[in-house]
VMD Tcl script that draws the C-alpha trace (Angstrom):
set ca {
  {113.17 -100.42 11.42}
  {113.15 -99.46 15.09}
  {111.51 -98.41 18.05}
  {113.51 -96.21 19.30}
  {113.00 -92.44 18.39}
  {115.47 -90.19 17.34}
  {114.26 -86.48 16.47}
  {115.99 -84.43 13.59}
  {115.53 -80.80 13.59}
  {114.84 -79.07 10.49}
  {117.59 -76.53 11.05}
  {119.76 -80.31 11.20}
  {117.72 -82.22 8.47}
  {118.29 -78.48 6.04}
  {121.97 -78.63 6.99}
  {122.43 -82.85 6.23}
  {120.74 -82.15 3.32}
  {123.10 -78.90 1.71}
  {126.01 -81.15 2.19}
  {124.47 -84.44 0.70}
  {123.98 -82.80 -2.20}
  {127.03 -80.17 -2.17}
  {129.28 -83.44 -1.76}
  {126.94 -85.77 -3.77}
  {126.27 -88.24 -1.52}
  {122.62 -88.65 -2.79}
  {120.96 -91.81 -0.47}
  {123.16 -91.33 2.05}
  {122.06 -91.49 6.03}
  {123.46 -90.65 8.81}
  {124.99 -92.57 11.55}
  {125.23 -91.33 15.38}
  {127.88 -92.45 17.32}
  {128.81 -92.32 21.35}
  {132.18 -92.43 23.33}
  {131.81 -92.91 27.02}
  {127.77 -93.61 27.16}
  {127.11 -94.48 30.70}
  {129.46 -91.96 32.42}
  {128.95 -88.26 33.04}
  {130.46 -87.32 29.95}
  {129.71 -88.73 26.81}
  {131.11 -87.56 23.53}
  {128.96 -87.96 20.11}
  {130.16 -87.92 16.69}
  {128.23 -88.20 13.52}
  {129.32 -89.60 9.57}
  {127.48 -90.26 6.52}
  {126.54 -93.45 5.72}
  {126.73 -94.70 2.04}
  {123.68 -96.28 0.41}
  {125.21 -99.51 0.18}
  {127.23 -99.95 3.41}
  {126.34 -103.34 5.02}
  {124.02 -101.51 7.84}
  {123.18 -105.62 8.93}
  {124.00 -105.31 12.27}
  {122.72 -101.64 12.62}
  {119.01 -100.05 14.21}
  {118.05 -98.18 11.54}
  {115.40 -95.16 12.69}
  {113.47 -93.15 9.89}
  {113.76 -89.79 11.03}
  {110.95 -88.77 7.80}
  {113.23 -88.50 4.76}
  {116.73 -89.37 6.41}
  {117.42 -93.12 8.04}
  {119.46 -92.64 11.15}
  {122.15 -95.37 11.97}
  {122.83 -96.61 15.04}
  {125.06 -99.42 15.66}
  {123.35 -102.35 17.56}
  {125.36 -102.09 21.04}
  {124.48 -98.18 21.77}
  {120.94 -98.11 19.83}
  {119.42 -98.13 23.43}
  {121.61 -94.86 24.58}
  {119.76 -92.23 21.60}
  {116.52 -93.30 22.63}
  {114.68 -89.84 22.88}
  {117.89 -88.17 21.59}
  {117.75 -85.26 19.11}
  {119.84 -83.80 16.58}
  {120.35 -79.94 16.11}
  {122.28 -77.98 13.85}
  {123.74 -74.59 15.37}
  {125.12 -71.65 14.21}
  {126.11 -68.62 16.06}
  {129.29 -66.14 16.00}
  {131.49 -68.53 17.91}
  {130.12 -72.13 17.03}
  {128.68 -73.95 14.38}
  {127.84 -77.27 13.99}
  {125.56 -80.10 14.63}
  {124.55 -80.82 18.25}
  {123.40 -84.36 19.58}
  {121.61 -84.32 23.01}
  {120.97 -88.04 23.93}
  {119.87 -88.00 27.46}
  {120.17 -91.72 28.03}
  {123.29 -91.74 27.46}
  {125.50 -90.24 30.55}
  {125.06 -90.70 34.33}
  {124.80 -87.35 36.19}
  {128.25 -86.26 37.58}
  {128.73 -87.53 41.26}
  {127.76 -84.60 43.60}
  {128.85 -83.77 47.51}
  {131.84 -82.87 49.16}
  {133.44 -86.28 48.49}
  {132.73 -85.80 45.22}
  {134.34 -82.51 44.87}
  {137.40 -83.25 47.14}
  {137.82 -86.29 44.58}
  {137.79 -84.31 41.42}
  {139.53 -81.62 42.78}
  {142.77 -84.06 43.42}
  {142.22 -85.35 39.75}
  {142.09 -81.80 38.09}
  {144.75 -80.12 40.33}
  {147.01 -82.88 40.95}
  {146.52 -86.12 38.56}
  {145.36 -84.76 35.07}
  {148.05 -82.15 34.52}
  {150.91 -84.96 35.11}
  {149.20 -87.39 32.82}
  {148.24 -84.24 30.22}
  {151.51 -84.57 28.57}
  {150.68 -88.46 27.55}
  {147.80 -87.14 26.50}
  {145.62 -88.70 28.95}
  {142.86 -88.14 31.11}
  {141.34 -89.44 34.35}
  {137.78 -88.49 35.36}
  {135.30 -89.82 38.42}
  {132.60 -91.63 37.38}
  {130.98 -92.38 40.75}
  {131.23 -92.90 44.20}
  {129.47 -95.65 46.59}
  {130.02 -95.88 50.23}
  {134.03 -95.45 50.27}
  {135.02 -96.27 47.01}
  {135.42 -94.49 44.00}
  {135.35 -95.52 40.38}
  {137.21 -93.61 38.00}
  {137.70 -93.74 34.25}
  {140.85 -93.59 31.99}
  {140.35 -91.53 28.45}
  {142.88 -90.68 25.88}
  {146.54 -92.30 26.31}
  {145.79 -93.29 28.98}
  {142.95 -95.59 27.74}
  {144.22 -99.26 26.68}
  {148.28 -98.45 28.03}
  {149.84 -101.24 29.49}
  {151.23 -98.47 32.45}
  {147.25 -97.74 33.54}
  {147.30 -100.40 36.49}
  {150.76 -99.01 37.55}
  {148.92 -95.42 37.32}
  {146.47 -96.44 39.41}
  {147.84 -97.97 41.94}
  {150.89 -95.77 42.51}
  {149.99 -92.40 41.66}
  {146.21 -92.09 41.71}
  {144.97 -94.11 44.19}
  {148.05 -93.36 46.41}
  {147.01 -89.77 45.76}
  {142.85 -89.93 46.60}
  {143.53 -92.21 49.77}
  {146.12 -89.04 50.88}
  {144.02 -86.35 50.43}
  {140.72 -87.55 50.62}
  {140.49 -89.94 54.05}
  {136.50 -90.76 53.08}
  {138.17 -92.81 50.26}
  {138.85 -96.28 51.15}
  {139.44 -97.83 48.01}
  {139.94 -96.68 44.34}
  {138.45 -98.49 41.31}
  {139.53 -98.21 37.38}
  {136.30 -99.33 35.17}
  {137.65 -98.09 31.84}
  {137.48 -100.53 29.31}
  {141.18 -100.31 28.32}
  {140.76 -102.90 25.15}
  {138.51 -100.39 23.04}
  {141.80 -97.61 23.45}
  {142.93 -96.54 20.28}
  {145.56 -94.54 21.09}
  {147.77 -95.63 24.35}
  {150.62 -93.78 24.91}
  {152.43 -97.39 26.09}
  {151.58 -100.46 25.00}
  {152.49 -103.33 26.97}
  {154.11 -106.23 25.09}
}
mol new
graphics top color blue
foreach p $ca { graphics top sphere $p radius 0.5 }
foreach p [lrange $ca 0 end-1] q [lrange $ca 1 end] { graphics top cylinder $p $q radius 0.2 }
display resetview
C-alpha cells in the first residue's frame, strides 16, 4: 500500500458502490487515470478494476472500504487528490480534483497574445483533423506548446509546426523568438496522418 492519499467522498464512495453492486462487480476498485498531467489542463478518467487484474505494477491507496489504483508512472500526480460525485440539473457525474497534477496556465500579455493566435487562428484550421494545439508555457522568448487529439503522434506535426504555427506566433507576436513542440507524439492514439 501507499503513501500517497487520495480522499473519496461519501457522495463518490455511495455512488461506486450502487453501481458495483447494480453491475455486480463485487471486489472491484477503482482506478484513476490522467491525460496531460504536468500542463494546464489535465483530463482524468476513472474504470473499475476487477479483483483479479494483475495490479503488480500499480500504487494501490485504501481509500477505507475501496482500493484506489493508480498506475506507477502518475501515482505522484493524485497525491492530495479527491474524488466527488455530482449531481445537479445539468451535470452528473464523478469529479476528480488532483491538484498536483497541472501547471497553472501561463499568464501576461505574451501569454494572451499567444493563445489568442492559437484559438483565433491555429485551432479552427487544425479542428477539422480533429486536433488541438494549446500553450503550455513561456520562458524568456520562447514558447512551448502542446499537440492533443490528431494532431498528437501524426507524422505532419513537425511540418505543422514549423510552417503554420510557428510561422504564425513569430508574425503576430514579435516577443516570440522561438517556438517549441513538447508533446509526446509516441503516446497518440489517434493521428490523423501517420507517417510511414
Amino acid at each position: 500500500m501507499s503513501e500517497i492519499n487520495v480522499t473519496i467522498t461519501d457522495a463518490a464512495r455511495k455512488k461506486f458502490f450502487e453501481i458495483i453492486s447494480a453491475e455486480k462487480r463485487d471486489g472491484h476498485g477503482l482506478r484513476l487515470i490522467v491525460r496531460g498531467a504536468g500542463t494546464p489542463d489535465p483530463e482524468f478518467g476513472l474504470n473499475f478494476v476487477p479483483p483479479d487484474e494483475d495490479a503488480s505494477n500499480d500504487v494501490v491507496v485504501e481509500a477505507g472500504d475501496m482500493k484506489v489504483h493508480l498506475g506507477s508512472d502518475i501515482a505522484k500526480y493524485f497525491d492530495g487528490a479527491s474524488v466527488d460525485f455530482i449531481e445537479t440539473i445539468s451535470e452528473s457525474g464523478f469529479k476528480i480534483e488532483a491538484p498536483k497534477a497541472g501547471i497553472p496556465k501561463p499568464e501576461g500579455p505574451i501569454a494572451d497574445a499567444v493563445a489568442k493566435v492559437l484559438n483565433e487562428k491555429i485551432n479552427p484550421a487544425i479542428a477539422g483533423h480533429g486536433g488541438s494545439i494549446s500553450l503550455v508555457a513561456i520562458d524568456d522568448t520562447t514558447a512551448y506548446l502542446r499537440f492533443a487529439g490528431g494532431c498528437q503522434g501524426c507524422g505532419m506535426a513537425n511540418v505543422t509546426l514549423k510552417q503554420g504555427v510557428e510561422k504564425a506566433l513569430l508574425e503576430d507576436v514579435p516577443e516570440i523568438k522561438r517556438v517549441l513542440d513538447i508533446t509526446d507524439h509516441a503516446s497518440g492514439t489517434n493521428p490523423y496522418y501517420q507517417g510511414s
